[in-house]
C-alpha positions in Angstrom: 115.3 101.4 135.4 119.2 101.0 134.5 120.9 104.2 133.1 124.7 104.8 132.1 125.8 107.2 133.7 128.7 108.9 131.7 132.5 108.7 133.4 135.6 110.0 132.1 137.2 107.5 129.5 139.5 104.9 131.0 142.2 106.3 128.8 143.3 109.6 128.1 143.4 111.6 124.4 143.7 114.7 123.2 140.6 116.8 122.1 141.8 117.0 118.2 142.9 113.1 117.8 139.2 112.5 118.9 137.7 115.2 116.7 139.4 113.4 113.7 138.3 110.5 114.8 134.7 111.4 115.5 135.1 112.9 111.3 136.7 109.8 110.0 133.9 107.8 111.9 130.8 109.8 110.3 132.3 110.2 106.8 132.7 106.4 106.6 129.1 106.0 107.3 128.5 108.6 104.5 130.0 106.8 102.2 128.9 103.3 103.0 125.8 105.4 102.3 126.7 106.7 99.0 127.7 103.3 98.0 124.3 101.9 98.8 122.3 104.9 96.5 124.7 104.5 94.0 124.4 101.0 93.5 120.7 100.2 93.9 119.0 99.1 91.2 115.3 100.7 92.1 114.2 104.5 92.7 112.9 103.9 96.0 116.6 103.6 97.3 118.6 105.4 94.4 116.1 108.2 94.1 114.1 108.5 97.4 116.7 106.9 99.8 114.3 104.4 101.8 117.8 103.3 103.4 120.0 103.8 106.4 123.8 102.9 107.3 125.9 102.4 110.7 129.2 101.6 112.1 129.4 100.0 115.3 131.9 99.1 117.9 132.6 96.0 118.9 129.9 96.1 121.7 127.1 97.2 119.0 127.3 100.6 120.1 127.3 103.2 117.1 130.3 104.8 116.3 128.7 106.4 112.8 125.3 106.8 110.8 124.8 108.6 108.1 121.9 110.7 107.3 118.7 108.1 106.3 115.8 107.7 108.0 115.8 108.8 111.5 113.1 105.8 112.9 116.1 103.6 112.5 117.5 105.6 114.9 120.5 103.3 117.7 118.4 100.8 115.8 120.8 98.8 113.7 123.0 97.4 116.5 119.3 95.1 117.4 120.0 92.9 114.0 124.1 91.9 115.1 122.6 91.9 118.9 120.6 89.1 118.3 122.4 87.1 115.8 125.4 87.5 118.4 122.7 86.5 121.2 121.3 83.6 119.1 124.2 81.6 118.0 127.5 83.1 120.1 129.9 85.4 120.0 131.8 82.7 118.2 129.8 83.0 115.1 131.2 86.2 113.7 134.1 85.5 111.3 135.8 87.4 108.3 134.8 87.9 105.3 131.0 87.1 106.6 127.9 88.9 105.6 124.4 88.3 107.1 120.8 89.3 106.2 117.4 89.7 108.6 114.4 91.3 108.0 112.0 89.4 110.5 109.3 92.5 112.0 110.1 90.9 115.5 113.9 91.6 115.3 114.3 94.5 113.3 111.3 96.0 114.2 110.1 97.2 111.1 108.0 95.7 108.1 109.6 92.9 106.1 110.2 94.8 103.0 112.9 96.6 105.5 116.1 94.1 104.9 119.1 94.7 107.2 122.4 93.5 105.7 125.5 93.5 108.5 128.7 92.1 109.1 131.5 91.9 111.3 134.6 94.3 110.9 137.7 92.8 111.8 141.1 94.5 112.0 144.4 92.8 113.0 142.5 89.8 113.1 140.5 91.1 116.0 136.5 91.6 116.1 136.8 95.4 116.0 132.7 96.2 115.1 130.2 96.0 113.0 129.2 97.4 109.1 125.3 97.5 108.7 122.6 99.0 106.4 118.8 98.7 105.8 116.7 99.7 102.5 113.4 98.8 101.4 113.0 95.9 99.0 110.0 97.0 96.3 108.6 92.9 96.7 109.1 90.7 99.5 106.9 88.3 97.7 103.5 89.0 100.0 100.2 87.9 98.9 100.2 91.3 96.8 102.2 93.5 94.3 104.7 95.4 96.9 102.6 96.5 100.2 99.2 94.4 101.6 97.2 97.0 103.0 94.7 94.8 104.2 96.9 92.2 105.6 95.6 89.7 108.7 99.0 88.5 109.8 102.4 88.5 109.1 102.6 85.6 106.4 100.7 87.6 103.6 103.1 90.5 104.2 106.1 88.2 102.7 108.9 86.5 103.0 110.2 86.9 106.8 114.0 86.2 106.9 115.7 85.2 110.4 119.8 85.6 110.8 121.0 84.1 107.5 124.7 84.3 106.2 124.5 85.7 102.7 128.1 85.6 102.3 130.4 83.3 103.8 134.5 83.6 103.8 134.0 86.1 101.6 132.1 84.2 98.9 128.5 84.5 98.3 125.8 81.6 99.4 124.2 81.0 96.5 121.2 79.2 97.6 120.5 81.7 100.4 120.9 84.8 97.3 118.5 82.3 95.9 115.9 81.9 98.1 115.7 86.0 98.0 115.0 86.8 95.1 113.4 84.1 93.7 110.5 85.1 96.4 110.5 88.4 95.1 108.0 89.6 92.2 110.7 91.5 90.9 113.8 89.2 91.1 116.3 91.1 89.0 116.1 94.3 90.5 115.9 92.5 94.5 119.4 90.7 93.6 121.2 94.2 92.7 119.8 95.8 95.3 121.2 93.1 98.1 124.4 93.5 95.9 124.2 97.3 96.6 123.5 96.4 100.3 126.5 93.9 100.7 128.9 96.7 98.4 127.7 99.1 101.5 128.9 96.6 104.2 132.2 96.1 102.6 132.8 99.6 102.2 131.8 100.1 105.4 133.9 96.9 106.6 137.4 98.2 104.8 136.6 102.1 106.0 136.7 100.8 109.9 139.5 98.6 109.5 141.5 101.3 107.9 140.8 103.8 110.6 141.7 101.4 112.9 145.2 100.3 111.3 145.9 104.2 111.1 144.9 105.2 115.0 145.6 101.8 116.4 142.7 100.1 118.4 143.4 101.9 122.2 143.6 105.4 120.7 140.5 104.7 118.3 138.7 102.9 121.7 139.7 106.4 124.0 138.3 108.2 121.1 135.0 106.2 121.1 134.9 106.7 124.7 135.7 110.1 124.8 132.8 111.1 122.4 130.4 108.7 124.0 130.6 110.6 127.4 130.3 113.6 125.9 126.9 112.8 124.4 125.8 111.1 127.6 126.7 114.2 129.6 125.4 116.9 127.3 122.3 115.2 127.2 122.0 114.9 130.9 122.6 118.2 131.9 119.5 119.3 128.8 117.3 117.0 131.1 118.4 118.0 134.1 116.7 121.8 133.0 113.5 120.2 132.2 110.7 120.2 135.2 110.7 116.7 137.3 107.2 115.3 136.8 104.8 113.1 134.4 103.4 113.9 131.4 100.6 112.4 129.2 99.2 112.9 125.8 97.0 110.4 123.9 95.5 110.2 120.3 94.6 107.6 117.3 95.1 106.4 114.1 92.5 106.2 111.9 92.0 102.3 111.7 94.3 99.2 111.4 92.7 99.3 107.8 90.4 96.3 108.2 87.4 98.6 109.2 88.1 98.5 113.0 87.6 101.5 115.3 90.3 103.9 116.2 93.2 102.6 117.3 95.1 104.7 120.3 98.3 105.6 121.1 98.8 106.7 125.0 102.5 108.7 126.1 103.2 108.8 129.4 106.7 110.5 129.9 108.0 110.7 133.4 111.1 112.8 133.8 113.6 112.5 137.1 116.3 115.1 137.4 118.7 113.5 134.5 117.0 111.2 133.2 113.6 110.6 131.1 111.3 107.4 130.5 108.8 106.7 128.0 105.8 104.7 129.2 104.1 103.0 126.1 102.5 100.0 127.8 99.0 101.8 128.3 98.7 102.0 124.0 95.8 99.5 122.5 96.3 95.7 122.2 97.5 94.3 119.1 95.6 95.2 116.4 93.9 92.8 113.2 95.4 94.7 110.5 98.9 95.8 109.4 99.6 98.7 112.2 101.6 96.9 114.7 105.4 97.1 115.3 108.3 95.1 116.7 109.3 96.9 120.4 112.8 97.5 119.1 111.2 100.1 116.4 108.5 101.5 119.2 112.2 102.2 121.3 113.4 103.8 118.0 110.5 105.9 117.4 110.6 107.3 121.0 114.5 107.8 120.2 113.3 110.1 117.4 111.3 111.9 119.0 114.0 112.2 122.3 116.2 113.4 119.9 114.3 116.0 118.2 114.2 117.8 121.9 117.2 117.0 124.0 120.0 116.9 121.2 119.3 117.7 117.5 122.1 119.0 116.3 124.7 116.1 117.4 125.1 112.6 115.2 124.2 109.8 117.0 126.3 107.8 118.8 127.1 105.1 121.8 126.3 107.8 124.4 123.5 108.9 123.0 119.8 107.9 125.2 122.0 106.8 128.0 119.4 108.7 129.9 116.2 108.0 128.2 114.3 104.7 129.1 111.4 103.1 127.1 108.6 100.7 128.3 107.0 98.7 125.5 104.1 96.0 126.4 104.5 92.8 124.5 101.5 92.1 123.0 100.4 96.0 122.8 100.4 97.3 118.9 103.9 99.1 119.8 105.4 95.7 121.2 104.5 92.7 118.5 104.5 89.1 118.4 103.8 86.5 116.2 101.5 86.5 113.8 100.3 90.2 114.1 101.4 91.9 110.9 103.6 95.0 110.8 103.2 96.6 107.2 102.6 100.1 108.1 104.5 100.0 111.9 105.3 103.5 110.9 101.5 105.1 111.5 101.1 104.9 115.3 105.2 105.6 115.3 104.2 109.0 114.0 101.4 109.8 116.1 104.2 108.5 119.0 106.5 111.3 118.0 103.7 114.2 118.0 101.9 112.4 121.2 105.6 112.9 123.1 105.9 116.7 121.6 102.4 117.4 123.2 103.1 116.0 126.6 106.4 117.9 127.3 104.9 121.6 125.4 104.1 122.8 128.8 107.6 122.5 130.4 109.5 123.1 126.7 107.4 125.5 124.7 110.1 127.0 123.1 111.5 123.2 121.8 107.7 122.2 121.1 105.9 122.7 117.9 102.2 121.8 117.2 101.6 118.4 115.4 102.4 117.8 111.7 100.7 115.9 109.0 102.1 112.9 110.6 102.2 110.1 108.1 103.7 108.6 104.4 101.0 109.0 102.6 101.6 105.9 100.6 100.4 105.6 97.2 101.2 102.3 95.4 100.4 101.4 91.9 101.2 98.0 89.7 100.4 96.7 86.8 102.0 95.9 83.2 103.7 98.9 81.4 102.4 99.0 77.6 105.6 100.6 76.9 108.1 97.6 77.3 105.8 94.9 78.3 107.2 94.7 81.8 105.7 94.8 85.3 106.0 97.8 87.0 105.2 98.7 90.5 105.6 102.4 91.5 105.5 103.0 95.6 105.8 106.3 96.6 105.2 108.4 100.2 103.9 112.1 100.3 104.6 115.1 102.1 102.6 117.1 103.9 102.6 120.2 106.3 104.5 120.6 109.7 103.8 122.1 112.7 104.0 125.6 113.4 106.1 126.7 116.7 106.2 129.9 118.9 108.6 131.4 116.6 107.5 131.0 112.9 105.5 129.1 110.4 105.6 125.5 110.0 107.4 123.7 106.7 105.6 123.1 103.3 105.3 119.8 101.8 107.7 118.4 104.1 108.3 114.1 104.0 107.0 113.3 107.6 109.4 113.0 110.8 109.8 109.0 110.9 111.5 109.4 107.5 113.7 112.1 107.6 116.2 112.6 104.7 113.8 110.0 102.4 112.3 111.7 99.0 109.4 112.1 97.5 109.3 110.2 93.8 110.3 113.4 91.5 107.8 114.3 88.5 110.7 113.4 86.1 111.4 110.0 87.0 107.5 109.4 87.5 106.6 110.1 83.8 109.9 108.2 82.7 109.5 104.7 84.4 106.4 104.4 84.5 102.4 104.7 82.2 102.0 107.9 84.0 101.0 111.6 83.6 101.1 113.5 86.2 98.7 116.4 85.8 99.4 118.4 88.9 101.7 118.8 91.9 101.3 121.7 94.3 101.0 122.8 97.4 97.6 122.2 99.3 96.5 126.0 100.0 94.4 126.8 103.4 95.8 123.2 105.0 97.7 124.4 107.8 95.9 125.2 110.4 96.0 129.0 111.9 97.7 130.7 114.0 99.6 133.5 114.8 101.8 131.3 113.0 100.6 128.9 110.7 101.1 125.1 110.1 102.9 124.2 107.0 100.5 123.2 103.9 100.1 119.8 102.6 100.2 118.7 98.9 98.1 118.3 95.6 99.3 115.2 93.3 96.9 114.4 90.3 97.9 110.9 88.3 96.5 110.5 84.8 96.7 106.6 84.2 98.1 105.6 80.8 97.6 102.2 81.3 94.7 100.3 80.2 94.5 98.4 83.6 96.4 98.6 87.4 95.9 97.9 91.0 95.6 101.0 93.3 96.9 101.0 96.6 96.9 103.4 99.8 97.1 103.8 102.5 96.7 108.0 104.0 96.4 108.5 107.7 95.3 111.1 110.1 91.5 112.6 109.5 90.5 111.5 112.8 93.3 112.7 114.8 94.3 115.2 112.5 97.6 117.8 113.2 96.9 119.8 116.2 97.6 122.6 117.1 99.0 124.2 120.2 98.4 127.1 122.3 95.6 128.4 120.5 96.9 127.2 117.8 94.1 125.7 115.0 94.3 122.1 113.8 94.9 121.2 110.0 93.1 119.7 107.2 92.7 116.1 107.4 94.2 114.5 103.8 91.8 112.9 101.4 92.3 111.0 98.2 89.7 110.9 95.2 89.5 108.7 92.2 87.7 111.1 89.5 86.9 113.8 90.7 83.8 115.6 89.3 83.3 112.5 87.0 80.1 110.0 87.7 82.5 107.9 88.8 83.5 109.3 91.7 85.2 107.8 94.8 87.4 109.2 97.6 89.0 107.0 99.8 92.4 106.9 102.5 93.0 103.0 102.1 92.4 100.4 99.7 94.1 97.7 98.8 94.3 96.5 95.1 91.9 98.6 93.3 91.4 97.8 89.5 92.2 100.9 88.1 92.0 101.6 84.2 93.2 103.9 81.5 91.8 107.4 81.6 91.5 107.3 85.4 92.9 110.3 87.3 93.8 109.6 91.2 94.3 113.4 93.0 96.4 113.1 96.5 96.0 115.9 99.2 98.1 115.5 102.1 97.0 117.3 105.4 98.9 120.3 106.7 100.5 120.9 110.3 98.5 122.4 113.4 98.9 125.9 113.3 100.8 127.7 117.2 99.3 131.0 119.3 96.0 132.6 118.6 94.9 133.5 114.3 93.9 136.9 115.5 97.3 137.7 116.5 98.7 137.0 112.9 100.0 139.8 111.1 98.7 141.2 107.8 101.8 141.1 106.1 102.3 137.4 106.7 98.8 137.0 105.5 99.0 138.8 102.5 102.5 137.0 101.8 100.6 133.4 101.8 98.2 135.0 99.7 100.7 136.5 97.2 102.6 133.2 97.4 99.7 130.9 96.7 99.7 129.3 100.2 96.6 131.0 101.4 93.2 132.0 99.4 91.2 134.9 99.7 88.5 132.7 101.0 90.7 130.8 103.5 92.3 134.1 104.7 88.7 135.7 105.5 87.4 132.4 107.1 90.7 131.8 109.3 91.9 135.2 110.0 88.6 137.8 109.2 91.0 139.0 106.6 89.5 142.3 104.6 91.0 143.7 101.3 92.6 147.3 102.2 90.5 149.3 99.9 91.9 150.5 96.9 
């Protein structure tokens, strides 16, 4: 194992030139990311932020990121790495603008597309301008997501390095070739024009902060907060207990009908530094829950970053001191041709696997496991309205995890995905033939506790279309949220297609399902493990989830012997 070790910067600067700097850094990346949501042409980057920016140094270390989603996490930099790696250092030139969504690079599914280019100032290479946001159609052998894909080629079009812009001009063939292998072309060519707008911005925002400084006082600046990071995080190692620790658990299936498929943490920590083993975690799987190592790396980041340093962005110095060990070959380390459309489930499990196996040594940084998952609910079909196709693809929250100090969050999106949003009521019933009929939270989910895991949600679709293909994809009723130190587990989720109707079907994946007018699909995402023993929960918390909704009378009898004072 090789780990930086921070030093003083090479050259000296004064603590307030860096603070501006470190500010003028992270509000570029905020509005490179503003730029994106503002210029996206489809709700699931304008409205629930499926994106992510970065700035990097010239060495593809991150100066800025914005808030996105945190599995992308020091994972930009792996996009200009490997174009830089592929075709020379040579290759980057101004005015250039590149594209990759390949699962084996980028780590993630292909619907993920990572636009970057190279930042020059004073005709030096002085960084990088990246950003990532999920296409609706990448032109797989279904509407948006294959749940039931068998390798990578039904998933869609996978795109290597490829220069989108060139001089400054764009490469019209290349703009081409990328949307005319999406289902929806019009909407995939504003939203790679949103993406390049981003990468400008974020282009001309460097630059200028690099003409104002200068390039040695912006690169003792860069040092200076890189070291910090790297020592702060050292020293919150350094306090926690030398040893190894294990946790292991499953997803529910790699949704062709296989058995369980198992995750295995084994975290070994020496004085200041940490590693994550992943290499013992199942083979490859046949269906679409297998990752690219880089996004195994990034999930483990997450989940470092949740307990060592959460309140800091991220930057170069940050997991100087953290190692991870993927298996090629393994479901966390891909190669060609497993397919990687829902990377994410075992990334999630990852994060609540790593929580579990450190709870003894950090209780007061650990919380019990939360609903874990996004809950994906996709629908397509024609919209009677305007005559247009329509493809609506939307995750769910759910409950978290309860800790030693107080209940866990309430239809919360799940940890992989950070700032993303849920697909408001409003825009639902707006843009597309659909009524929704209910959205609540999921009372008695969470599991008890003297305090309790969050509670999932209730979603009931009314379909006002006469025909459509279902899709979903819900995780986590074998291994559902645990909880921790006597702590309960939640309620598993479960989906149902007409309910109390003859008709009646509940399901947690399916892919395509002809759905028809009249048809009402009800949602229920699982809630968080509850922490500590039920019996030790107070009545007045009890009777405030059962004033608020969150608890029932029957619930708060069966989980806590609750009785009714008597009147």
């Amino acid at each position: 194992m090789s780990t930086t070790i921070a030093t003083a910067p090479t050259s000296t600067i004064d603590p307030i030139t860096t603070e501006i700097i470190r500010s003028a850094l992270n509000s570029a990346a905020d509005e490179m990311n503003s730029t994106l949501i503002r210029s996206a042409y489809t709700p699931v980057i304008y409205e629930m932020k499926d994106c992510a920016v970065g700035l990097l140094d010239e060495n593809h270390k991150t100066l800025g990121q914005s808030a996105g989603l945190p599995i992308f996490l020091g994972n930009l930099e792996i996009v200009t790495e490997y174009t830089e790696a592929l075709y020379g250092r040579e290759v980057w030139k101004e005015g250039d603008v590149w594209i990759v969504n390949d699962s084996y690079i980028a780590g993630t599914h292909l619907h993920d597309m990572t636009v970057f280019g190279p930042v020059f100032a004073d005709g030096v290479l002085s960084g990088f301008s990246t950003c990532r946001a999920h296409w609706l159609d990448v032109g797989g052998k279904d509407v948006g997501s294959t749940m039931d894909s068998v390798d990578i080629y039904q998933e869609g079009l996978r795109v290597g390095a490829l220069k989108v812009m060139s001089a400054g001009e764009l490469v019209p063939d290349v703009v081409d070739l990328l949307t005319r292998n999406s289902r929806f072309s019009y909407p995939a060519r504003g939203d790679l024009f949103a993406q390049i707008a981003c990468v400008k911005t974020g282009q001309d925002r460097l630059g200028r902060i690099i003409q104002k400084f200068g390039h040695e006082t912006v690169s003792a600046a860069r040092d200076a907060i890189f070291a910090q990071t790297a020592r702060f995080e050292q020293a919150v190692i350094a306090s926690v207990p030398d040893g190894e620790y294990f946790a292991e658990g499953t997803i529910d299936s790699d949704g062709n009908g296989s058995d369980p498929k198992w995750v295995r943490v084994k975290v070994i920590v020496e004085g200041q530094n940490m590693i994550i083993d992943l290499t013992k975690s199942d083979d490859m799987a046949a269906g679409p829950v297998n990752c690219g190592a880089s996004q195994a790396i990034s999930a483990a980041r997450v989940v470092y970053k949740l307990l060592i340093n959460p309140d800091n962005p991220v930057d170069g110095g940050s997991f100087s001191t953290l190692d991870v060990i993927v298996r090629d070959g393994s479901m966390l380390g891909a190669i060609e041709p497993a397919p990687c459309e829902f990377y994410f489930s075992p990334l999630g499990l990852l994060i609540d696997l790593t929580i579990k196996a450190l709870a003894p040594v950090i209780p007061d940084r650990a919380a019990a496991a939360s609903f874990g998952d996004s809950m994906i609910l996709g629908l397509a079909g024609v919209d009677p309205r305007t005559g247009s196709p329509f493809l609506i693809h939307e995750p769910t929250v759910g409950g978290w995890g309860a800790w030693e100090t107080g209940d866990g969050q309430d239809g919360l999106i799940n940890s992989v995905n950070g700032s993303l949003k849920d697909m408001a009521i409003e825009i639902i019933e707006t843009k597309y033939p659909i009524h929704m009929l209910k959205y609540g939270f999921r009372p008695d989910s969470g599991g008890a506790g003297e305090f309790r895991g969050g509670n999932g949600v209730e979603r009931k679709y009314l379909l006002e279309v006469d025909s459509a293909l279902l899709s979903l994809w819900f995780e986590r009723s074998v291994t559902p949220a645990w909880g921790l130190n006597g702590g309960h587990d939640a309620t598993p989720p479960v989906v149902v297609v007409n309910e109390g109707r003859d008709d009646e079907r509940t399901m947690l994946k399916v892919n395509a399902l002809r759905v028809k007018r009249g048809d009402v699909i009800t949602t229920r995402t699982g809630g968080g493990g509850g922490y500590g023993d039920p019996k030790n929960r107070s009545r007045a918390l009890i009777e405030r989830d059962l004033l608020n909704g969150q608890l029932t009378t029957a619930g708060a009898v069966e989980k806590y012997g609750y009785t009714a004072s008597p009147e």
